[in-house]
N, CA, C and O of each residue as an XYZ file, in Angstrom:
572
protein
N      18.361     28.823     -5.545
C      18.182     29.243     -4.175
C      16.801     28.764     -3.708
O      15.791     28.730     -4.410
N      16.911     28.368     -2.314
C      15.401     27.564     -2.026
C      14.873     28.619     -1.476
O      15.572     29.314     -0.738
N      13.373     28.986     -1.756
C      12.687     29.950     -1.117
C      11.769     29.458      0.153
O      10.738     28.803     -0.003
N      12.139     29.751      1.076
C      11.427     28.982      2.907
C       9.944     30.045      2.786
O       8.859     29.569      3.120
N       9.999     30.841      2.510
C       8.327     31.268      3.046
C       7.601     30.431      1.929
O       6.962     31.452      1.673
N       7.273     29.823      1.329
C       6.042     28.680      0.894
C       6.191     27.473      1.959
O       5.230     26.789      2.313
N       7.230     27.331      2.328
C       7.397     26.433      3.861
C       7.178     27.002      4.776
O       6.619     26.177      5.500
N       7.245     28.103      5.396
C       6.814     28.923      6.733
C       4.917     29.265      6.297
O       4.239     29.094      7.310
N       4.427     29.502      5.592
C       2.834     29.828      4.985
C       2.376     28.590      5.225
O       1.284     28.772      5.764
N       2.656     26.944      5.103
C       2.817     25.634      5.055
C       2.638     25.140      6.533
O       1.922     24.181      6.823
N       3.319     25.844      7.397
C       3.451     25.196      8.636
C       2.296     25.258      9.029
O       1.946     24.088      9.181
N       1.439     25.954      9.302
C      -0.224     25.386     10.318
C      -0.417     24.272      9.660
O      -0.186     23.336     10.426
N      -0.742     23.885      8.566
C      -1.286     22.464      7.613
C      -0.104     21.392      7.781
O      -0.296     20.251      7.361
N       1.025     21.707      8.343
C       2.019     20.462      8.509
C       1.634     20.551     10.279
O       1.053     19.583     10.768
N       1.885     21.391     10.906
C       1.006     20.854     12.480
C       0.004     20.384     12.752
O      -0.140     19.694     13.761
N      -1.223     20.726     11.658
C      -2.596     20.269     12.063
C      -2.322     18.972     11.533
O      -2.745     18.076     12.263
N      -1.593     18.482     10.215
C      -1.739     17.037      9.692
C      -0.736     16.385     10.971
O      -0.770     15.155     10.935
N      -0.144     16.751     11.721
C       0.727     15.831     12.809
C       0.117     15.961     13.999
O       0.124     15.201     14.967
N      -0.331     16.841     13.860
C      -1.264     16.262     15.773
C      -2.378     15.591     15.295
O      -2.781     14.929     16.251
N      -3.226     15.364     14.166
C      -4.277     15.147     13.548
C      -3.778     13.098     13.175
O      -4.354     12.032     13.390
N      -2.650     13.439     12.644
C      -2.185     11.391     12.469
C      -1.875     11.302     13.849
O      -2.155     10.217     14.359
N      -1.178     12.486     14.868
C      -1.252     11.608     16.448
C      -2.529     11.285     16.904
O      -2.593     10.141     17.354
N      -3.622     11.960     16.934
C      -4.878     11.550     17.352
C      -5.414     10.208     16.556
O      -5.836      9.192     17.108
N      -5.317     10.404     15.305
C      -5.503      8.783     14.669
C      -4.593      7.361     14.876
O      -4.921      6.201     14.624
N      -3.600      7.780     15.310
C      -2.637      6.757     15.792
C      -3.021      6.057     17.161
O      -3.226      4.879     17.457
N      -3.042      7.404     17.979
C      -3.577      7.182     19.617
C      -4.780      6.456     19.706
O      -4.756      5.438     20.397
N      -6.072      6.850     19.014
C      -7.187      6.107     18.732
C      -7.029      4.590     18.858
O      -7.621      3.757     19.543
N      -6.008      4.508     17.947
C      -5.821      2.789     17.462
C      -5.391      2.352     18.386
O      -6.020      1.536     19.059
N      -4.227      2.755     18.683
C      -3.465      1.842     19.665
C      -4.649      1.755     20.817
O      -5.125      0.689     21.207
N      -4.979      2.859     21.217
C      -6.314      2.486     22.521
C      -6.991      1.624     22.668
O      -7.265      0.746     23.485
N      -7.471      2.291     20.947
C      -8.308      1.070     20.919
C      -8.416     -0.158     20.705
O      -9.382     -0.882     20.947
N      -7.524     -0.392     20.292
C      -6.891     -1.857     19.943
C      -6.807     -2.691     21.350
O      -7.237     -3.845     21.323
N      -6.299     -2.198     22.529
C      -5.854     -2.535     23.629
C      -7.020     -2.610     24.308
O      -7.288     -3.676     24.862
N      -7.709     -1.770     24.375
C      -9.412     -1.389     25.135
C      -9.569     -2.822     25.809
O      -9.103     -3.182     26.890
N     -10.405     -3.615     24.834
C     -10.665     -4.760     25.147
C      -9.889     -6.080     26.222
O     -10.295     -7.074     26.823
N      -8.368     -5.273     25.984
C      -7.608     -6.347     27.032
C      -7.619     -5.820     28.254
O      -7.632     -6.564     29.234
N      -7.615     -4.313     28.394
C      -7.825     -3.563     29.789
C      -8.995     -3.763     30.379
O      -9.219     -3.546     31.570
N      -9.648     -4.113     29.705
C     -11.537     -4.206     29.912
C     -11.618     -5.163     30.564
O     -12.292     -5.104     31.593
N     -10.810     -6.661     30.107
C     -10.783     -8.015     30.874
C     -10.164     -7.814     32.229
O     -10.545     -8.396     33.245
N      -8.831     -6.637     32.141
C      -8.189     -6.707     33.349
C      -8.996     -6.051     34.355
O      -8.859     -6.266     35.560
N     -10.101     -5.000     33.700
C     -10.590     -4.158     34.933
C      -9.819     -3.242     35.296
O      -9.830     -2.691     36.397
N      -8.798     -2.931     34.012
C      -8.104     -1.596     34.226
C      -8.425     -0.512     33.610
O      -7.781     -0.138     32.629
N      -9.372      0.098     34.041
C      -9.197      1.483     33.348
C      -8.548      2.487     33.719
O      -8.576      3.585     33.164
N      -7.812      2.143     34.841
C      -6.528      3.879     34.842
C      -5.693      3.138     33.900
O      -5.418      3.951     33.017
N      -5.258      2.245     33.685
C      -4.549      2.508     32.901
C      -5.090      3.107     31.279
O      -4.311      3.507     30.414
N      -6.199      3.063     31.180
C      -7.202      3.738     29.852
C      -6.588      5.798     29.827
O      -6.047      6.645     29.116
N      -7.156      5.592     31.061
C      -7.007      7.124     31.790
C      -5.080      7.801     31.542
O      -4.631      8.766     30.923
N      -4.385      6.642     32.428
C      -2.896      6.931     32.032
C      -2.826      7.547     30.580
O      -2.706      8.703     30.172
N      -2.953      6.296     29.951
C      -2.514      6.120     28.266
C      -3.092      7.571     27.585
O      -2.497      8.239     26.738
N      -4.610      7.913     28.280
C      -4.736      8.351     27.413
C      -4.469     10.659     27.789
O      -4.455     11.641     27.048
N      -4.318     10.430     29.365
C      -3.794     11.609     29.447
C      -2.462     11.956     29.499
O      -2.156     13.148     29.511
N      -1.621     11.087     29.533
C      -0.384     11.144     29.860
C       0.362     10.588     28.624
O       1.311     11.276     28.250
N       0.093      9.440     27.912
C       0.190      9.031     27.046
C       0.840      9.548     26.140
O       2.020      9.424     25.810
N      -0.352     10.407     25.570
C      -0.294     11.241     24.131
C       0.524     12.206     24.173
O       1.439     12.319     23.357
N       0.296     13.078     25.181
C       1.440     14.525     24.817
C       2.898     13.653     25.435
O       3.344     14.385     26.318
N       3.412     12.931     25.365
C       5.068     11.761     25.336
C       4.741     11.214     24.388
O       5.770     10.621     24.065
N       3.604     10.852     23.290
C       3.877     10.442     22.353
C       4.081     11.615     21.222
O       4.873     11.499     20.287
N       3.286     12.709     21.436
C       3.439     13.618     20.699
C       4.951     14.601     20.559
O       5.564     15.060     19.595
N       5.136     14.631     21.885
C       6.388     15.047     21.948
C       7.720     14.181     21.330
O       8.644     14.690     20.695
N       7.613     13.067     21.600
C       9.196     12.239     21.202
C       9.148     12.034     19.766
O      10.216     11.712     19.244
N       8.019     12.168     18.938
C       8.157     12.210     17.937
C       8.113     13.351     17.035
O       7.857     13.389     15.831
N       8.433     14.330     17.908
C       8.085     16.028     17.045
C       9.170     16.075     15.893
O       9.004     16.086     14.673
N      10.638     16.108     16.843
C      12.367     16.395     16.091
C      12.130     15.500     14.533
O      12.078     15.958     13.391
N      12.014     14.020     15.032
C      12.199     12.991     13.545
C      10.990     12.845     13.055
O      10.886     11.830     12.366
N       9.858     13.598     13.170
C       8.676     14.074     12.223
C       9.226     15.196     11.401
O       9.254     15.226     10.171
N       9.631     16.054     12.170
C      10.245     17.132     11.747
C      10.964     17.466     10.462
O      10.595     18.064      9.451
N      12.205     16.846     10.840
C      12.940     16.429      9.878
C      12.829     15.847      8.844
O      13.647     16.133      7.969
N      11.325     14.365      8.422
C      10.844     13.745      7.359
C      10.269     15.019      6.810
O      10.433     15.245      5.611
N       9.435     16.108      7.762
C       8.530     16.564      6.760
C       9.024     17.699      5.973
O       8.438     18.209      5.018
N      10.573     18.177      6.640
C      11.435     19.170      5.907
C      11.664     18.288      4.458
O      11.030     18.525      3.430
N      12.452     17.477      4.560
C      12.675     16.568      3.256
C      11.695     16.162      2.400
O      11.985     15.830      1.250
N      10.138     16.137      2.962
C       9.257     15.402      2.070
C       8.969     17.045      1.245
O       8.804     17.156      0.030
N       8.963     18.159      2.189
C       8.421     19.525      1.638
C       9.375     19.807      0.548
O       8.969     20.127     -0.569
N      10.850     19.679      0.880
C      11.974     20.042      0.325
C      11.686     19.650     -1.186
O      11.576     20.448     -2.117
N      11.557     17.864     -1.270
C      11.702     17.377     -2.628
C      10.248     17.270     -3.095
O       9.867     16.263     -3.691
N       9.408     18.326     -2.824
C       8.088     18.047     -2.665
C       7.066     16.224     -3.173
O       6.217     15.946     -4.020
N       7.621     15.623     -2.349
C       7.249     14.369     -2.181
C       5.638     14.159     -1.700
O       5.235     14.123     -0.538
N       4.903     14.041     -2.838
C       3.467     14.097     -2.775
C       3.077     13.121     -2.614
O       2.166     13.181     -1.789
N       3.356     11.580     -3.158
C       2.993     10.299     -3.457
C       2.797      9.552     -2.111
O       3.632      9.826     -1.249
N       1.679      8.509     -1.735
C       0.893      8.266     -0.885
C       2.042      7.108     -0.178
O       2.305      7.198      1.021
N       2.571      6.217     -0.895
C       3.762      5.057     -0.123
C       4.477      5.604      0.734
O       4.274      5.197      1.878
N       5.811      6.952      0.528
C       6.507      6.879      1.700
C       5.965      7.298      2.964
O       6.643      7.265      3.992
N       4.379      7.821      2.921
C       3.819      8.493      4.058
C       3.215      6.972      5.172
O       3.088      6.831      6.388
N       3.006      6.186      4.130
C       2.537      4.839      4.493
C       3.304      4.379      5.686
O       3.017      4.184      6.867
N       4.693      4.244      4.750
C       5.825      3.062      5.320
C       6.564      4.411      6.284
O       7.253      3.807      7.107
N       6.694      5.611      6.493
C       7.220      6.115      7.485
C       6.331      6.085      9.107
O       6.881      6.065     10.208
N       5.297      6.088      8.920
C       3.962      6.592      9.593
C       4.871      4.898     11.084
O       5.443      5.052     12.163
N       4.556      3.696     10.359
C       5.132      2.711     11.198
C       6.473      2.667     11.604
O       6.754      2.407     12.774
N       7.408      2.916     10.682
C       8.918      3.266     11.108
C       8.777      4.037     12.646
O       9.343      3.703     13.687
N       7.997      4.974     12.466
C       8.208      6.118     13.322
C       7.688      5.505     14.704
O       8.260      5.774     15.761
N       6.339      4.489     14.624
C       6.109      4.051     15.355
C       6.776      3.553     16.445
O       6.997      3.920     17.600
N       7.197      2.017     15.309
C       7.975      1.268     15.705
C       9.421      1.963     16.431
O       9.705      1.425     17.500
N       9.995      2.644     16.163
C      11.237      3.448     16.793
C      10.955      3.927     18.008
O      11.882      3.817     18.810
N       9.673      4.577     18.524
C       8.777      4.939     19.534
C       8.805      3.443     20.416
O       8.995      3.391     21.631
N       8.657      2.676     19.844
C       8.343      1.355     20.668
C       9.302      0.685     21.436
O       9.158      0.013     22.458
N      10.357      0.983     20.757
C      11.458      0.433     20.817
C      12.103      1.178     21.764
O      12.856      0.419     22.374
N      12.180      2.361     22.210
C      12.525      3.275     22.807
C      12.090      3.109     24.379
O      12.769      2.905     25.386
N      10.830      3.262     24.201
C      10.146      3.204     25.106
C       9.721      1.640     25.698
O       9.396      1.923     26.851
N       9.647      1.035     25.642
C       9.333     -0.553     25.731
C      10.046     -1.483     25.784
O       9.826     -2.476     26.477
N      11.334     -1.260     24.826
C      12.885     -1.938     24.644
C      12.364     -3.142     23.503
O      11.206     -2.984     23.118
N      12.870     -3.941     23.116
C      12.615     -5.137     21.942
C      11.986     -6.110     22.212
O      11.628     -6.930     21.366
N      11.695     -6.205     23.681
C      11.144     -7.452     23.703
C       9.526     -7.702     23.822
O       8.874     -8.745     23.779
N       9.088     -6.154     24.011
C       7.712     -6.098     23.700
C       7.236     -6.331     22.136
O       6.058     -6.070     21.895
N       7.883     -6.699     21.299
C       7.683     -6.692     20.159
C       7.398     -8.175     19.629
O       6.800     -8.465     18.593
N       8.139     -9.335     20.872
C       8.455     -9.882     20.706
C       7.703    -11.224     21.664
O       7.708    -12.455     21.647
N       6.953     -9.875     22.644
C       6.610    -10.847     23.836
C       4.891    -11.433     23.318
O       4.337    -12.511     23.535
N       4.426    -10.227     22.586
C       2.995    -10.487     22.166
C       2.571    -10.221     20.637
O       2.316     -9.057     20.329
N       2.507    -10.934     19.948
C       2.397    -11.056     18.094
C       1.767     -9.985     17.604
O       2.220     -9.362     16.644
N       0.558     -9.634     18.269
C      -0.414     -8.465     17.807
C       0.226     -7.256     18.074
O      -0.014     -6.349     17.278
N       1.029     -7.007     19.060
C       1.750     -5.519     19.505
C       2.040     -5.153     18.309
O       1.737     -3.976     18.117
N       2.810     -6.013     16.829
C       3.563     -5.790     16.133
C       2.552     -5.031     15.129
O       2.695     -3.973     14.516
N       1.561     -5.877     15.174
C       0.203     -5.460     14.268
C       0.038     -4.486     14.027
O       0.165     -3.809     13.006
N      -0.646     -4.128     16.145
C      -1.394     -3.042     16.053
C      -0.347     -1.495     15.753
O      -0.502     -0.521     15.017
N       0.467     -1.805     16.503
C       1.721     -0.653     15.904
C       1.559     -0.238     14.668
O       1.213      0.916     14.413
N       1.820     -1.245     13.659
C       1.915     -1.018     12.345
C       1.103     -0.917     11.621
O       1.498     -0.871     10.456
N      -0.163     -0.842     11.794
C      -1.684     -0.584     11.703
C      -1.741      1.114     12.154
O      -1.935      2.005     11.327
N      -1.539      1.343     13.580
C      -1.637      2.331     14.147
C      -0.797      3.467     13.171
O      -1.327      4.497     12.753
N       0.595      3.076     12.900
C       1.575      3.696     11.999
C       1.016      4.417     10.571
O       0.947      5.578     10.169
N       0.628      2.986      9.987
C      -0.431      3.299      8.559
C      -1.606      4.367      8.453
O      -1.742      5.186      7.545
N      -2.055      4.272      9.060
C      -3.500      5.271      9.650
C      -2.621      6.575      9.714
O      -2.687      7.470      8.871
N      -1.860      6.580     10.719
C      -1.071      8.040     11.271
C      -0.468      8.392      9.513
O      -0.880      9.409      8.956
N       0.361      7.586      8.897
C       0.657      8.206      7.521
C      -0.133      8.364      6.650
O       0.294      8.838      5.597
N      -1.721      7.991      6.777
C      -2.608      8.317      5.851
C      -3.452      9.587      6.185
O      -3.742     10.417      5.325
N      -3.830      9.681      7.509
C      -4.177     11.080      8.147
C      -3.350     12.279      7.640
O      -3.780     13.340      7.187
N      -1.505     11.715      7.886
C      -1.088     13.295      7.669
C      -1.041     13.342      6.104
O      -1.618     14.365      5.734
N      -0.592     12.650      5.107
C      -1.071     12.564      3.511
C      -2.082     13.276      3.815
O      -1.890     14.484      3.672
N      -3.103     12.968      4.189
C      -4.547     13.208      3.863
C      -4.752     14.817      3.679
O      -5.421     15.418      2.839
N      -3.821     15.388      4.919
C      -4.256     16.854      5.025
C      -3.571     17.820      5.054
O      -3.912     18.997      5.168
N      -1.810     17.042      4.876
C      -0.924     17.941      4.355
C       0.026     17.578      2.931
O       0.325     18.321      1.996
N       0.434     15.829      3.224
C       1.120     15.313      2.592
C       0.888     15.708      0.887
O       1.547     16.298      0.030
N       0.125     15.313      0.925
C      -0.580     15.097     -1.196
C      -0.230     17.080     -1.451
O      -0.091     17.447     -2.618
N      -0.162     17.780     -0.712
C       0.166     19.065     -0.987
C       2.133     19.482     -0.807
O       2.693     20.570     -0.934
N       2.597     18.396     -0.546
C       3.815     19.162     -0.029
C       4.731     19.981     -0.870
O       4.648     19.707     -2.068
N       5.401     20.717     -0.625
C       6.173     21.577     -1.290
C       5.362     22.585     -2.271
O       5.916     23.004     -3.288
N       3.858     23.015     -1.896
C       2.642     23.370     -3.099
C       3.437     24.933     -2.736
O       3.528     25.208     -1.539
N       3.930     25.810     -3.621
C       3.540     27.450     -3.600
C       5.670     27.252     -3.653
O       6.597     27.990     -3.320
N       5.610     26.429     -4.009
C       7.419     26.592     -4.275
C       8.220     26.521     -5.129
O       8.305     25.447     -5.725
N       8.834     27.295     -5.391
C       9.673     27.547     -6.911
C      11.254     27.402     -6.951
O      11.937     28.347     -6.557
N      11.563     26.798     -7.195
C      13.099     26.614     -7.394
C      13.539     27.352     -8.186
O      13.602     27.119     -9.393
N      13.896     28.312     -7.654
C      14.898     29.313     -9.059
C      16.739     28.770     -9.114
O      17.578     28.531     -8.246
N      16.735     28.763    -10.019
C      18.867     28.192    -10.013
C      19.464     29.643     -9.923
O      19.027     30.794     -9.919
N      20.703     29.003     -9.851
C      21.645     30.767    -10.203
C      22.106     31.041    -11.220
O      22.460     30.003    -11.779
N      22.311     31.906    -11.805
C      22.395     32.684    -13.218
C      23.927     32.000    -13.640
O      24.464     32.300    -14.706
Protein backbone atom coordinates (compact mmCIF):
# COMPACT_ATOMS: atom_id res chain seq x y z
CA UNK A 1 0.00 0.00 0.00
CA UNK A 2 1.52 3.45 -0.99
CA UNK A 3 1.59 5.84 1.86
CA UNK A 4 0.71 9.76 0.27
CA UNK A 5 1.51 11.80 3.44
CA UNK A 6 5.53 11.61 2.83
CA UNK A 7 4.16 13.08 -0.59
CA UNK A 8 1.69 15.64 0.88
CA UNK A 9 4.82 16.79 3.82
CA UNK A 10 6.94 16.91 0.20
CA UNK A 11 4.79 19.29 -1.56
CA UNK A 12 6.19 22.92 -0.44
CA UNK A 13 9.88 21.53 -1.67
CA UNK A 14 8.23 20.16 -5.01
CA UNK A 15 6.52 23.87 -5.51
CA UNK A 16 9.43 25.84 -4.43
CA UNK A 17 11.82 23.50 -6.80
CA UNK A 18 9.10 24.37 -9.82
CA UNK A 19 8.57 27.92 -9.58
CA UNK A 20 12.35 28.11 -8.61
CA UNK A 21 13.49 26.00 -12.34
CA UNK A 22 10.58 28.49 -13.79
CA UNK A 23 12.51 31.49 -12.66
CA UNK A 24 15.82 29.84 -13.93
CA UNK A 25 14.35 28.92 -17.18
CA UNK A 26 12.65 32.48 -17.65
CA UNK A 27 16.08 34.09 -16.83
CA UNK A 28 17.57 32.28 -19.83
CA UNK A 29 15.29 32.51 -22.29
CA UNK A 30 15.28 36.52 -21.49
CA UNK A 31 18.20 36.56 -21.39
CA UNK A 32 19.30 34.94 -24.17
CA UNK A 33 16.95 37.15 -26.33
CA UNK A 34 17.88 40.55 -24.39
CA UNK A 35 20.43 41.40 -26.78
CA UNK A 36 18.20 40.94 -29.97
CA UNK A 37 15.40 43.18 -28.37
CA UNK A 38 18.11 45.63 -27.45
CA UNK A 39 19.04 45.95 -31.33
CA UNK A 40 15.30 46.21 -32.04
CA UNK A 41 14.71 48.92 -29.38
CA UNK A 42 12.14 46.77 -27.97
CA UNK A 43 11.76 46.74 -24.60
CA UNK A 44 7.95 46.18 -24.10
CA UNK A 45 8.41 43.44 -25.46
CA UNK A 46 11.21 42.74 -22.37
CA UNK A 47 8.28 44.07 -20.16
CA UNK A 48 5.53 41.66 -22.06
CA UNK A 49 7.76 38.51 -21.72
CA UNK A 50 8.55 39.23 -18.64
CA UNK A 51 5.14 40.17 -16.87
CA UNK A 52 2.90 38.34 -18.78
CA UNK A 53 5.15 35.82 -19.93
CA UNK A 54 5.93 33.84 -16.92
CA UNK A 55 2.72 33.23 -15.02
CA UNK A 56 1.46 31.38 -19.02
CA UNK A 57 4.56 29.84 -18.73
CA UNK A 58 4.12 28.79 -15.31
CA UNK A 59 0.76 27.87 -15.67
CA UNK A 60 0.75 25.56 -18.98
CA UNK A 61 3.24 23.69 -17.55
CA UNK A 62 1.82 22.99 -13.96
CA UNK A 63 -0.67 19.54 -15.08
CA UNK A 64 2.58 17.72 -17.13
CA UNK A 65 5.08 18.91 -14.35
CA UNK A 66 2.73 17.51 -12.21
CA UNK A 67 2.34 14.37 -13.32
CA UNK A 68 6.48 13.78 -13.98
CA UNK A 69 6.89 14.74 -10.43
CA UNK A 70 4.10 12.21 -9.10
CA UNK A 71 6.07 9.40 -11.00
CA UNK A 72 9.58 10.66 -10.24
CA UNK A 73 8.25 10.80 -6.23
CA UNK A 74 6.36 7.53 -6.81
CA UNK A 75 9.52 5.45 -8.05
CA UNK A 76 11.59 7.70 -6.00
CA UNK A 77 13.76 8.65 -8.97
CA UNK A 78 16.72 10.59 -7.49
CA UNK A 79 19.36 10.41 -10.34
CA UNK A 80 20.38 13.76 -12.05
CA UNK A 81 19.72 12.57 -16.20
CA UNK A 82 15.97 12.23 -16.33
CA UNK A 83 15.62 15.73 -14.60
CA UNK A 84 18.11 16.93 -17.35
CA UNK A 85 16.39 15.51 -20.47
CA UNK A 86 12.72 16.26 -19.10
CA UNK A 87 13.47 19.95 -18.04
CA UNK A 88 13.81 20.50 -22.35
CA UNK A 89 11.07 18.03 -23.37
CA UNK A 90 8.87 20.16 -21.34
CA UNK A 91 10.20 23.09 -22.91
CA UNK A 92 10.20 22.22 -26.16
CA UNK A 93 6.33 20.97 -25.95
CA UNK A 94 5.69 24.63 -24.55
CA UNK A 95 7.20 25.83 -27.80
CA UNK A 96 5.53 23.98 -29.90
CA UNK A 97 2.28 24.81 -28.52
CA UNK A 98 2.62 28.10 -28.35
CA UNK A 99 4.75 29.14 -31.44
CA UNK A 100 3.71 26.07 -33.72
CA UNK A 101 7.01 24.19 -35.51
CA UNK A 102 8.20 26.52 -37.45
CA UNK A 103 9.78 28.67 -34.90
CA UNK A 104 12.04 25.95 -34.28
CA UNK A 105 12.87 25.93 -37.50
CA UNK A 106 12.87 29.53 -38.57
CA UNK A 107 15.98 30.52 -36.28
CA UNK A 108 18.90 27.75 -35.23
CA UNK A 109 19.59 29.28 -31.78
CA UNK A 110 15.72 29.18 -30.67
CA UNK A 111 16.50 25.43 -30.57
CA UNK A 112 19.58 26.11 -28.34
CA UNK A 113 18.41 28.47 -26.18
CA UNK A 114 15.21 26.35 -25.34
CA UNK A 115 17.22 23.48 -24.61
CA UNK A 116 19.73 25.25 -22.58
CA UNK A 117 16.86 27.07 -20.87
CA UNK A 118 15.22 23.36 -20.32
CA UNK A 119 18.63 21.97 -18.76
CA UNK A 120 19.05 24.73 -16.17
CA UNK A 121 15.13 24.42 -15.29
CA UNK A 122 15.96 20.42 -14.66
CA UNK A 123 18.98 21.19 -12.72
CA UNK A 124 17.34 23.92 -10.43
CA UNK A 125 14.42 21.57 -9.63
CA UNK A 126 17.06 18.35 -8.95
CA UNK A 127 18.84 20.81 -7.11
CA UNK A 128 16.14 21.48 -4.46
CA UNK A 129 13.74 18.84 -4.67
CA UNK A 130 14.71 16.21 -7.19
CA UNK A 131 18.02 14.36 -5.49
CA UNK A 132 15.38 14.00 -2.45
CA UNK A 133 12.39 12.43 -4.15
CA UNK A 134 10.29 9.93 -2.63
CA UNK A 135 12.69 10.74 0.91
CA UNK A 136 10.28 9.73 4.20
CA UNK A 137 8.52 6.77 2.11
CA UNK A 138 7.99 3.28 2.85
CA UNK A 139 6.47 0.76 0.82
CA UNK A 140 4.81 -1.71 2.93
CA UNK A 141 3.29 -4.94 0.67
CA UNK A 142 0.23 -6.88 1.81
CA UNK A 143 0.41 -9.71 4.11
Amino acid sequence: MLDIKPLINRLPVILLGYFAACVAAGAILISANLWAWRQMGNLAAIVWLSLYGFPIYVAALILPVLAVVAITEVLCVRRLMPYLLLGPLGLFLLALYFLGPAILVHDGHVAAIIAGAGIVAGLVYWSIAGRNAGAGRRLSLPK
